[in-house]
Phi, psi and omega in degrees: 000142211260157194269140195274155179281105179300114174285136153351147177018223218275141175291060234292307169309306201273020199060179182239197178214137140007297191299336168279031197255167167216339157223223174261011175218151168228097201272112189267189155162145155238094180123221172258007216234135195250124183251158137195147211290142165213135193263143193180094196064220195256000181263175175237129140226135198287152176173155176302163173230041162255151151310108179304005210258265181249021204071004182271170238262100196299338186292327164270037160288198185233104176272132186216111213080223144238057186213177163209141182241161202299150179250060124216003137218042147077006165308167189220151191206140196270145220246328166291315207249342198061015159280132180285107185268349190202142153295147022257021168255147210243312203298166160263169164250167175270109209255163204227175198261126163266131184235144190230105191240039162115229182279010182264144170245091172245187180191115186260320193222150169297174156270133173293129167295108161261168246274151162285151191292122181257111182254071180277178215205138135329333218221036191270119176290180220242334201201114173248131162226163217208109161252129169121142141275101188193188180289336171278341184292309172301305164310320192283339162312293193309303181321293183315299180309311182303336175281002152085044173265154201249359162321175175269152175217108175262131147260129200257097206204115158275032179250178207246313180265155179273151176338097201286083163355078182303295205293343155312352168283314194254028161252249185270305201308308192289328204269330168102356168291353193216117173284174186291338179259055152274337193275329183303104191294355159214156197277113163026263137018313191304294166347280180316307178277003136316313213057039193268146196249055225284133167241120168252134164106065183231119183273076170271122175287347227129169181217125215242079187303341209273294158319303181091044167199130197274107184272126175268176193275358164258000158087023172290165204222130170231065195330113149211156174292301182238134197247126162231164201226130190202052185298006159080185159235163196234158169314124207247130188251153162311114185288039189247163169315146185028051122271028156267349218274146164346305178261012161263110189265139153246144174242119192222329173219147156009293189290334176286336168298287159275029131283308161331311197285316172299003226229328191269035199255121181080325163002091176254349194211115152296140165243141177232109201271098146133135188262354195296151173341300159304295294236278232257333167275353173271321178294324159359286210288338205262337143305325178298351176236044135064072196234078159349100186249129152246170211229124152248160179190160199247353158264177198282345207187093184306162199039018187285348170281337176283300208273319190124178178257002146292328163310295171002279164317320185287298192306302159320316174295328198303308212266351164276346175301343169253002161136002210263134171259108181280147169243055201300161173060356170246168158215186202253139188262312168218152188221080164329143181358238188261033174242133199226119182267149149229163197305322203263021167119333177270176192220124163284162191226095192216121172334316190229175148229150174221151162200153205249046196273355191122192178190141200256138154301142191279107198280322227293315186291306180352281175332274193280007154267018145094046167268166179292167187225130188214059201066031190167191166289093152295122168254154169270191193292346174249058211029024181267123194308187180289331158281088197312175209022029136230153175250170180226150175199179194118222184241024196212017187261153194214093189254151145319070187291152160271348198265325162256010159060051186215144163247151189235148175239140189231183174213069169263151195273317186278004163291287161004296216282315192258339148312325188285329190285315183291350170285325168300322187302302193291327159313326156306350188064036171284336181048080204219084185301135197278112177229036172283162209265123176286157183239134144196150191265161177228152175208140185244116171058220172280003177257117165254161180234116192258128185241114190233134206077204182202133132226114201279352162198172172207169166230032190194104182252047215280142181272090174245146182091184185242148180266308148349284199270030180049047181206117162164171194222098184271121154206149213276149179206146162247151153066020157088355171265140177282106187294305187203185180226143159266144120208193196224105168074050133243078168289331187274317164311326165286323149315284176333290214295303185338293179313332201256329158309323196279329170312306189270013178284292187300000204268000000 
C-alpha cells in the first residue's frame, strides 16, 4: 500500500499566530490542498501554493505588491483575484478566505473567485486574427478572451498541432520523461469554449493592408479589423552535402520531436551540429536515455557569447561529467550516410544527427506586406507595426526594450508569451507599452540556469557564489550598469535583479 502523503507546513484550519510569520510567506494546508499564506503590507492572503506553470513553489517568491511571483520562471499571479498576470502561467489559482481572530490567523474555504478589471474601449475591434501558433499567438487568444472581447478571433497555424509547451520538447518531452499530453498549453476542448477560431495546417500566402484581409494559399480570404502577426522563427539549416537526409533532424515543432524520438529505437550514438542552448539540452536529453552523444560547434567554449566564459567552462564540464564528447573550434562540412566530415579533417560515425545552428526568424508575410524591417518586425513600444492595426509580437517582432535602451529582438520563449498578451490588451485599444524585462531559462541535467535582461556586450562579469557549486548570481554591466543576471539555485535573486531592472526604467 502506497504511504499517503503528509501535507506541507502549518495546519491552516487550526490556525497559525502573527509570530509565525518570519517572512512574507508562510507554506500551509487546508486539507490535503497545500496554500500559502502571504504577508504584504498589513494585509495577508491566502492563495494556492503551486505555480500553474511548472508547479513551482510559490512560497519561495518574491512578493511584490499585490502579487507574487513564481521563483522559478518567474509567473506572476495577483494575490486578490489569483489570475495570472504574467506568462509563463496561462491558469489562475484559487485564492482562499483569511480570518483573523485575535493573533490567529485562519483559512478554511476557498474565495469565490472574483471577476478580474477589464479595460474595454469604445472602438474595440468586431475581428482579430492573429498568424501564427505558438506562444505568442496562443497568449494573445487567450488574453483577448480573459478581457472579456466578445469578437471572432481566427488563428491561423501552419503547424498539424495545436499550440505546445515548445521548450519541452529538447527537454523533459525529448529526454522520456514528460508524457505527450503535458505539452498542449491548452486543452483540445479549449479552442470551442472559447470561442478561438483555431485552423491548423493553414498557409498564409499574403496580407492584403488595403482590404484588411488575410490571403490564404488556397485563395480563400480572412477579414480582419486588428492583425497580429506572430509567425515565429524556423531552423536554419546547413548548406553542406547530405543534410537533407532522413536521419538529419532539426528541432522546433511537435512533428520534429517526434520524429526525433521514433529515429532512436536501436540508436547508439548522436552527433549534435551547434553548441547552442537547443543544441545542448538535446544532448542532455539524449544522454539521459544513455545515447552516446558528441557535440560539434566551431567555438572554444559552448554558450560564451550568451553566459560569458566562465559560465561556458562550467557548462562543458556539466555535460562531459555525463558523457557528452565535444568537437570545439570545428565544424562539419558534410554528411555521407551516417559518416559526418568535419573542416579539421576527421570523421564521425552517427545513428542520428541532429542540428542546432540558430534560427532565423520568419519575415516573408512582413516583407510583402510592406512592414517596416528592422533585423525583424520594427514595432513600437505598444507593439505595433508601421501599418496601424497589425501588431507583431515573438520572435520576429524587434522593440524599443527600456531597460537596455536599445531596440532588440530575442527569442524566448516567456518573452513570446507576454508580447502576445500585451499585443492583445492594445487591440483592445488599451495602450499599454510592452517594458517587461526579458527571461528565459535553460536546463542541463538536474541544473537551471535562469537569464534576465539582455546583453548583447559587456566589459564586466562579476561573479557571486561558485559557480562549480551550482551556487552563484553572474551579472553582466557595461559602464559599471547592469545589463542583465545569469544564475544557477538563486531564484529569489534572480527575482530581485528582475525588479530592480523593472524599477529602474520607471524611476
Amino acid at each position: 500500500m502506497a504511504e499517503e502523503q503528509t501535507p506541507a507546513g502549518s495546519d491552516l484550519v487550526q490556525g497559525v499566530t502573527l509570530s509565525e510569520f518570519t517572512a512574507d510567506t508562510l507554506l500551509g494546508h487546508v486539507g490535503d490542498q497545500d496554500v500559502v499564506l502571504v504577508r504584504s503590507g498589513p494585509e495577508i492572503f491566502a492563495i494556492d501554493a503551486h505555480c500553474s506553470h511548472y508547479h513551482g513553489p510559490l512560497a519561495e517568491g518574491l512578493v511584490v505588491g499585490d502579487s507574487i511571483r513564481c521563483p522559478w520562471h518567474h509567473a506572476c499571479f495577483d494575490l486578490r483575484t489569483g489570475e495570472a498576470t504574467r506568462a509563463p502561467a496561462l491558469n489562475a489559482l484559487a485564492v482562499w478566505e483569511v480570518e483573523r481572530e485575535g493573533e490567529r490567523i485562519f483559512v478554511r474555504r476557498k474565495r469565490e473567485q472574483p471577476a478580474a478589471r477589464k479595460k474595454m474601449t469604445p472602438n474595440a475591434p468586431s475581428r482579430v486574427v492573429i498568424v501564427g501558433g505558438g506562444a505568442a499567438g496562443l497568449a494573445a487568444a487567450d488574453m483577448l478572451r480573459r478581457q472579456e472581447f466578445g469578437g471572432s478571433i481566427v488563428m491561423l497555424s501552419n503547424d498539424a498541432a495545436a499550440p505546445v509547451d515548445r521548450p519541452n520538447l529538447s527537454k523533459d518531452y525529448l529526454a522520456g520523461s514528460a508524457p505527450e499530453d503535458w505539452l498542449p498549453l491548452r486543452p483540445d476542448s479549449f479552442y470551442e469554449e472559447a470561442g478561438i477560431d483555431l485552423r491548423l495546417n493553414s498557409n498564409v500566402s499574403s496580407i492584403d493592408t488595403k482590404a484588411r484581409n488575410v490571403i490564404m494559399a488556397d485563395g480563400g480570404a480572412v477579414p480582419y479589423d486588428r492583425l497580429l502577426l506572430s509567425t515565429g522563427a524556423e531552423p536554419v539549416r546547413l548548406p553542406i552535402p547530405g543534410a537533407d537526409q532522413p536521419h538529419v533532424h532539426t528541432l522546433r515543432s511537435l512533428a520534429d520531436s517526434r520524429v526525433i524520438i521514433g529515429s532512436l529505437d536501436g540508436a547508439r550514438r548522436a552527433i549534435v551540429i551547434g553548441a547552442s542552448f537547443i543544441g545542448l539540452e538535446v544532448a542532455a536529453a539524449l544522454r539521459t536515455r544513455e545515447i552516446e552523444v558528441h557535440v560539434v560547434a566551431p567555438e572554444q567554449r559552448p554558450m560564451e557569447r550568451v553566459l560569458g566564459p566562465a559560465m561556458g567552462d562550467f557548462v562543458r564540464a556539466l555535460h562531459e561529467q555525463h558523457g557528452v564528447i565535444f568537437h570545439l573550434g570545428d565544424t562539419v562540412t558534410a554528411i555521407d550516410g551516417k559518416r559526418v566530415t568535419l573542416k579539421s579533417g576527421g570523421m564521425l560515425d552517427g545513428d542520428i544527427v541532429i542540428v542546432g545552428v540558430g534560427v532565423r526568424p520568419r519575415l516573408g508575410l512582413a516583407e510583402q506586406a510592406g512592414l517596416k524591417l528592422d533585423r525583424g518586425v520594427a514595432v513600437n513600444a505598444f507593439l505595433e507595426t508601421s501599418i496601424p492595426g497589425i501588431y507583431a509580437a515573438g520572435d520576429i517582432a524587434r522593440w524599443p526594450d527600456p531597460h537596455s535602451k536599445q531596440n532588440i529582438r530575442v527569442e524566448h520563449w516567456v518573452v513570446a508569451e507576454r508580447q502576445g498578451q500585451t499585443a492583445a490588451r492594445n487591440m483592445l485599444g488599451q495602450r499599454e507599452a510592452f517594458d517587461a524585462v526579458p527571461f528565459f531559462w535553460s536546463q542541463h541535467y538536474d541544473v537551471p540556469i535562469n537569464y534576465v535582461g539582455h546583453a548583447e556586450q559587456w566589459d564586466e562579469i562579476t561573479i557571486d557564489g561558485d559557480i562549480s557549486a551550482r551556487d552563484c548570481l553572474l551579472l553582466y554591466k557595461r559602464k559599471g550598469r547592469v545589463l542583465a543576471v545569469a544564475s544557477i539555485y538563486r531564484d529569489i535573486a534572480n527575482l530581485r535583479a528582475e525588479l530592480e531592472m523593472e524599477q529602474e526604467t520607471t524611476r
